[in-house]
Structure formats: C-alpha cells, structure tokens
C-alpha positions as CSV (number, residue, x, y, z in Angstrom):
1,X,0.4,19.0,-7.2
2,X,-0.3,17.0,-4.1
3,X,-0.8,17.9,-0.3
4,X,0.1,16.1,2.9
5,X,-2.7,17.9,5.1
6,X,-1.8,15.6,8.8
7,X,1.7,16.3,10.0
8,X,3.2,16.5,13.3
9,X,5.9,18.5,14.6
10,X,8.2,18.6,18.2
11,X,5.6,21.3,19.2
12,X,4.1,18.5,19.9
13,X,4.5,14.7,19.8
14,X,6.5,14.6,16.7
15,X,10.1,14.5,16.2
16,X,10.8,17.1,13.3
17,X,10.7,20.6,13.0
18,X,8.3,22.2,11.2
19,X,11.1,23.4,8.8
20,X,12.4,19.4,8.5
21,X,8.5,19.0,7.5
22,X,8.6,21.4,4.8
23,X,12.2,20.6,3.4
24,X,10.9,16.9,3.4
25,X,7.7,17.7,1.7
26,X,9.3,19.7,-1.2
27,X,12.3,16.8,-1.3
28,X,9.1,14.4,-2.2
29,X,7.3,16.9,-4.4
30,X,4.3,18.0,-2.6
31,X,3.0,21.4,-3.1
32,X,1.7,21.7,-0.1
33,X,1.1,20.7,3.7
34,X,-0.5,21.4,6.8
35,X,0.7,21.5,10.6
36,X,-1.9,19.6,12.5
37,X,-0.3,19.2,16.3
38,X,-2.0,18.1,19.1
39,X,-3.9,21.0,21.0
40,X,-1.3,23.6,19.5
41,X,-0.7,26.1,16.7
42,X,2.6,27.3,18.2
43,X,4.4,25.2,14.9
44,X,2.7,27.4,12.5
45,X,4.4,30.4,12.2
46,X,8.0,28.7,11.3
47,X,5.8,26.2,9.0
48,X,4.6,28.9,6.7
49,X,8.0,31.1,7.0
50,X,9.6,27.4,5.9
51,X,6.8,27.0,3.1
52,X,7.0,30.7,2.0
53,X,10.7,29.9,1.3
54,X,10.8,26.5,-0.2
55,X,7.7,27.9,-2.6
56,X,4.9,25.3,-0.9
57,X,1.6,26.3,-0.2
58,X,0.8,25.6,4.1
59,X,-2.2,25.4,5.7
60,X,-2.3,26.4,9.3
61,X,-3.7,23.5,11.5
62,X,-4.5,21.8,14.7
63,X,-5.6,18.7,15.9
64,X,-8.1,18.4,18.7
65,X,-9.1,16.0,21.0
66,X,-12.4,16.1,21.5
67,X,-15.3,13.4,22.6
68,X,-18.7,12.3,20.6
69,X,-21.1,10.2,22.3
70,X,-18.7,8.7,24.5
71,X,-16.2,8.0,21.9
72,X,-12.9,9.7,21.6
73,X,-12.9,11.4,18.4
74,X,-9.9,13.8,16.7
75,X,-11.5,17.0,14.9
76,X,-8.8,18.5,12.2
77,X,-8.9,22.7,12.4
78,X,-7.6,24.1,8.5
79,X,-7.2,27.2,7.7
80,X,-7.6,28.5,11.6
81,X,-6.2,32.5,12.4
82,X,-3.5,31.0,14.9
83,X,-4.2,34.5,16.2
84,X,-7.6,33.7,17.2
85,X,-8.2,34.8,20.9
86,X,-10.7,32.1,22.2
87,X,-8.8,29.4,20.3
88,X,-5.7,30.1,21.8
89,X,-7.4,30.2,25.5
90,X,-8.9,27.1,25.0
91,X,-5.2,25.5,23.6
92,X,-3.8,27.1,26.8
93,X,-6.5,25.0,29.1
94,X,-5.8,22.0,27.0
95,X,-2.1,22.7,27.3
96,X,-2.5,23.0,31.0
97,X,-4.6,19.6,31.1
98,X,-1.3,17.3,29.0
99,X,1.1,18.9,31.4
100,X,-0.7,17.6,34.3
101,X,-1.6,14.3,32.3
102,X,2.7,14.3,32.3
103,X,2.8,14.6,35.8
104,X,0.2,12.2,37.0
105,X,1.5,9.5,34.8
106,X,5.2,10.0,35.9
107,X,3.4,9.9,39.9
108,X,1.8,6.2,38.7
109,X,5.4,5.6,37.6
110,X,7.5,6.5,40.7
111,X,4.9,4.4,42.4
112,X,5.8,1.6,40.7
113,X,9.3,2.3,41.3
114,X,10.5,3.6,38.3
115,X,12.8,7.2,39.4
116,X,11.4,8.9,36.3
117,X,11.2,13.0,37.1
118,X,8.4,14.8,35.3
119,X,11.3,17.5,34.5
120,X,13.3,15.1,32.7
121,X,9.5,14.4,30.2
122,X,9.2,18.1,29.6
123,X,12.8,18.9,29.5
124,X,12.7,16.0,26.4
125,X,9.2,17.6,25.1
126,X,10.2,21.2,25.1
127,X,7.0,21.6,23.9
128,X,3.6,23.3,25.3
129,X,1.7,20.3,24.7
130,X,3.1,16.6,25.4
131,X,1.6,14.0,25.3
132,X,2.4,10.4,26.2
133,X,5.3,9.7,23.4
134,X,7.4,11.9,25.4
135,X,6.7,10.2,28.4
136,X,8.4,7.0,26.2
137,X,10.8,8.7,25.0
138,X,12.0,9.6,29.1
139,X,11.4,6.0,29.7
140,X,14.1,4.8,26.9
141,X,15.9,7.5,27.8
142,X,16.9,7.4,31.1
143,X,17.0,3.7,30.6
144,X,13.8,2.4,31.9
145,X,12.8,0.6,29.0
146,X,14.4,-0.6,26.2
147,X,12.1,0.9,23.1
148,X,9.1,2.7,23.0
149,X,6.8,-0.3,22.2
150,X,8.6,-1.9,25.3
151,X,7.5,1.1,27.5
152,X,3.9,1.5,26.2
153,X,3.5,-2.3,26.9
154,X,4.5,-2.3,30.5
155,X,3.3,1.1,31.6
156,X,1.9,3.1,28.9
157,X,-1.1,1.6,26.7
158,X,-5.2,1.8,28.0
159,X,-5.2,-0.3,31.1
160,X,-1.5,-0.5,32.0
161,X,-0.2,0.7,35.5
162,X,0.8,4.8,33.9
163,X,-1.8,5.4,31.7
164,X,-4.2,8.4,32.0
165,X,-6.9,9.5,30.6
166,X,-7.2,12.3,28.3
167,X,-9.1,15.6,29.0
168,X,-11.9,15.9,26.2
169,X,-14.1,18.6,24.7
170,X,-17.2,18.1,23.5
171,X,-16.9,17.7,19.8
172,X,-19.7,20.3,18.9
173,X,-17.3,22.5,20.9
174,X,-14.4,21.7,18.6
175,X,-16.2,22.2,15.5
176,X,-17.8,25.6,16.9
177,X,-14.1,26.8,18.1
178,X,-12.6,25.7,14.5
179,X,-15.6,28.0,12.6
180,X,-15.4,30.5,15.4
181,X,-11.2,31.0,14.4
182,X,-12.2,30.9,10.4
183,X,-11.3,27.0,10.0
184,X,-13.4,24.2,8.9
185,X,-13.3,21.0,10.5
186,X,-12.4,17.4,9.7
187,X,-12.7,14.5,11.3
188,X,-9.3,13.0,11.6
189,X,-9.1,9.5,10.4
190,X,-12.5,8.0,11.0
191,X,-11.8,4.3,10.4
192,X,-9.9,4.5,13.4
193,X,-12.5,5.2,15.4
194,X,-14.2,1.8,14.3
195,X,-18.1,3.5,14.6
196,X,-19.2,5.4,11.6
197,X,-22.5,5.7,13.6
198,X,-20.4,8.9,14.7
199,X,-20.3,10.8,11.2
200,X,-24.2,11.6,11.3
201,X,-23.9,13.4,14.7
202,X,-20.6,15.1,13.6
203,X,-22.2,16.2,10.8
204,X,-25.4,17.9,12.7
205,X,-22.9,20.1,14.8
206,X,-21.0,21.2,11.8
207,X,-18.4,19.0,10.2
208,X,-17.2,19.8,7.5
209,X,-15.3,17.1,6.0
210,X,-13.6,13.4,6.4
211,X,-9.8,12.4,6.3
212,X,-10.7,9.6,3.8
213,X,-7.4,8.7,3.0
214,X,-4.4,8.4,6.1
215,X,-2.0,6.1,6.6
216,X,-3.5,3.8,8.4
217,X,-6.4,3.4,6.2
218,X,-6.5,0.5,3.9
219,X,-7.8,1.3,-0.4
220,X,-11.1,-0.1,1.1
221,X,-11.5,2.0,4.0
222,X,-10.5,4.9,1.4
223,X,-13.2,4.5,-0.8
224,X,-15.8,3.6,2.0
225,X,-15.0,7.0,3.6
226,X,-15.0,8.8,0.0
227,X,-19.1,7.2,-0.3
228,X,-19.9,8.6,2.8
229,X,-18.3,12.1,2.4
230,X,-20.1,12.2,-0.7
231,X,-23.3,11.3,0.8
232,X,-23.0,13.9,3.6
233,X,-21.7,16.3,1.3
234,X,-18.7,16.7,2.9
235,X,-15.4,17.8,1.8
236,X,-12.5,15.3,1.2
237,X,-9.0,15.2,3.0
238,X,-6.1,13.0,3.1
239,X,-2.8,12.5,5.2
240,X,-0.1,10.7,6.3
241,X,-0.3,11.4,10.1
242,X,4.0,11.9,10.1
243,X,5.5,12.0,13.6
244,X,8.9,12.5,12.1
245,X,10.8,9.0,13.3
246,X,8.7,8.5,16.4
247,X,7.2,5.7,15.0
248,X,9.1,4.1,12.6
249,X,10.2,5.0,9.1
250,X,8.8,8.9,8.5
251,X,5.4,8.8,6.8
252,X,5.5,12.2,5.0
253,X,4.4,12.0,1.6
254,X,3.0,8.6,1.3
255,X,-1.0,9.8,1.6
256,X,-1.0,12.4,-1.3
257,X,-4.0,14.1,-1.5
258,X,-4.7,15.2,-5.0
259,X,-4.6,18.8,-6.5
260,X,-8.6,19.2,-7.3
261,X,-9.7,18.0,-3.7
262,X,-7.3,20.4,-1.8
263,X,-8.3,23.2,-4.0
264,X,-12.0,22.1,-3.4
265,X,-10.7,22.4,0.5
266,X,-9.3,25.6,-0.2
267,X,-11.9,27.4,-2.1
268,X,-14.7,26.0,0.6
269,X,-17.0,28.4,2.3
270,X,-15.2,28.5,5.9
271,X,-18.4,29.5,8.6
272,X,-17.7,31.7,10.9
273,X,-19.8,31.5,14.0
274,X,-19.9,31.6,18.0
275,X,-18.1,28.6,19.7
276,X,-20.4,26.4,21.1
C-alpha cells in the first residue's frame, strides 16, 4: 500500500475535486491520500466521504504558509480536527488576507491597463482561499494572456508589475496551531527552500517531520532529506504536490510513499498543546 500525502483541490489552487482526487488515487492503486490545500480544510469533508466510499484510507490536511528566519517556509498540518475552533479562526484571517492579495494584485493590473475585475478571479476560484493561479487562470481567461506561464511572466512572478506578497505566520505559530488541532507538522518540501540551515530551528519549535520525497525532488535530494530526518529524529513523508491540470500533466501518484513510513506517520504520538 502506498500514500500520496500532498494534494490540492479547487478549494484551493488546484483544479480537481476532492472526489477526482480520490477516484484518481484508487485508479493508480494508492491506499491512501491526504488533502493538503493552501490555508483551508473546507476539502476535507467530501475527501473522506470520497475515500470512505472508494475503500482509501484519508488523512485530513492543510498546508500553511508560514515564515522562519526570514524565509518563506510551507508547514504540512496531518491528522488536524478540521473542527478545531482556533484553527479554523486563524484559516478565516488567512482566508481574509488571499482575498485581499486577489484584489490588490488585480488593482496593480488595472493600472497597467489590463480590465481584469477581481469578481471575475473569485467567480473562477469559487474558493475561500485563492491564490495567484486563479489570478492566471482570469488572465487566460478573459484573454489577457495567452497561457499561464505567459501571465506569470509579464505580471505575475516575484518582481513583476502584479505580484504581492504573501501574509506569513510565524512558523512556531504554525507548528503550535497544527499540535494545538491534534496534527503533527511537516515541513513541506524542504529542498525547495534551498537552506537546510532552516530544519534545526524548525525542529526547536516542534516539527515533526520532513516531506523527503515530492515531486520536485531529485533521488539525491530524497535521500539527503531521509539522513537528515533520521538525524533529527523526525518522521518521514512523501508527495506529489497534484494541482489537478494546473500545471501540466496531473502529478497524483508519482511520489508513493511506502506503507511502513505512513503507518510510522499514523501511529506517531500527535502533541497536543497551546498554539504559540
């Protein structure tokens, strides 16, 4: 049995529903997956009704954006109550803070005199938390750009005339909200961050594991990651990141984590604490 634990569904920048997640995952013979959107566990509830049918174990999930030492860094919630009061008022402020991301970048838009409406990105996004893919996605659209790479290039991407930045929590806030709603953390795919100086502090405030295998890890940058969990005694995840078709061919299925390190995953002690 094999798990895809990093998927991402239209709740928020993905492109399939979390039932087109689970039918997927069960076509390719995984066992079981996790919903990991952006700042949201509003997907969760028709994920497990979708796994509960289709016999697949799910993991409720999140992914957070949070900030370490200056650097942008994307803390994994597993096994989180999607009930959990605090976490879900924190979500709402984060929620709150993409939809006026939306709107500023659509202003630096209109200012460059592209007639883009910020009703037309949310209309498209449907979703509590959007994020800049839907902005794309308006841009091809309504036919201001040809493609998405075409409109991150010319408006999109750090530095270019629409983008904006983030809002950020602290990531010893992340972890302490992720224990605080009965989850453990992860760090989402660390060799994109390019500073494993990172890990160490991570590891102070409470993580809990490493995404050692994603898609956009190479077999090297796998087994580098798999040294370090193992010398920070941290637990071992994998994932294939899958935004549906956003981004080219659908990625479900092609990080399988094996059986014996999601059991270990499942089985781990989850602490449950104050939120920092």
């Amino acid at each position: 049995m094999f798990a895809d634990l990093h998927l991402h569904s239209h709740f928020s920048d993905g492109t399939w529903t979390p039932e087109d997640l689970a039918a997927g995952a069960r076509r390719l013979g995984l066992g079981a997956l996790a919903l990991t959107d952006h700042d949201t566990v509003e997907g969760c509830a028709r994920a497990a009704a979708a796994c509960a049918r289709l016999g697949l174990e799910f993991v409720p999930g999140t992914e957070l954006t949070a900030e370490h030492e200056g650097h942008e860094v994307h803390v994994l919630g597993y096994f989180v109550d999607t009930t959990h009061a605090e976490l879900l008022r924190e979500l709402e402020h984060f929620q709150h803070a993409r939809q006026e991301r939306i709107r500023e970048m659509v202003a630096r838009l209109n200012q460059r005199g592209v007639g883009l409406r910020p009703e037309a990105v949310f209309a498209l996004a449907n979703c509590r938390s959007p994020g800049r893919p839907h902005v794309a996605r308006a841009l091809v659209q309504h036919g201001f750009c040809g493609s998405l790479d075409e409109a991150f290039e010319r408006f999109l991407k750090k530095h270019r005339p629409a983008w904006v930045p983030k809002r950020k929590m602290a990531a010893a806030r992340a972890i302490g909200l992720i224990h605080a709603a009965g989850g453990l953390a992860v760090m989402a795919h660390p060799g994109l961050n390019h500073d494993d100086r990172l890990i160490p502090g991570l590891v102070e405030v409470g993580l809990d594991g490493l995404e050692c295998w994603h898609s956009k890890h190479s077999a090297a940058q796998a087994a580098h990651y798999l040294e370090l969990a193992r010398q920070h005694r941290l637990l071992v995840t994998g994932g294939s990141d899958c935004h549906g078709t956003s981004k080219g061919p659908p990625l479900l299925g092609s990080v399988r984590l094996p059986r014996d390190l999601y059991l270990a995953l499942k089985s781990a002690p989850r602490p449950v604490g104050a939120a920092a």
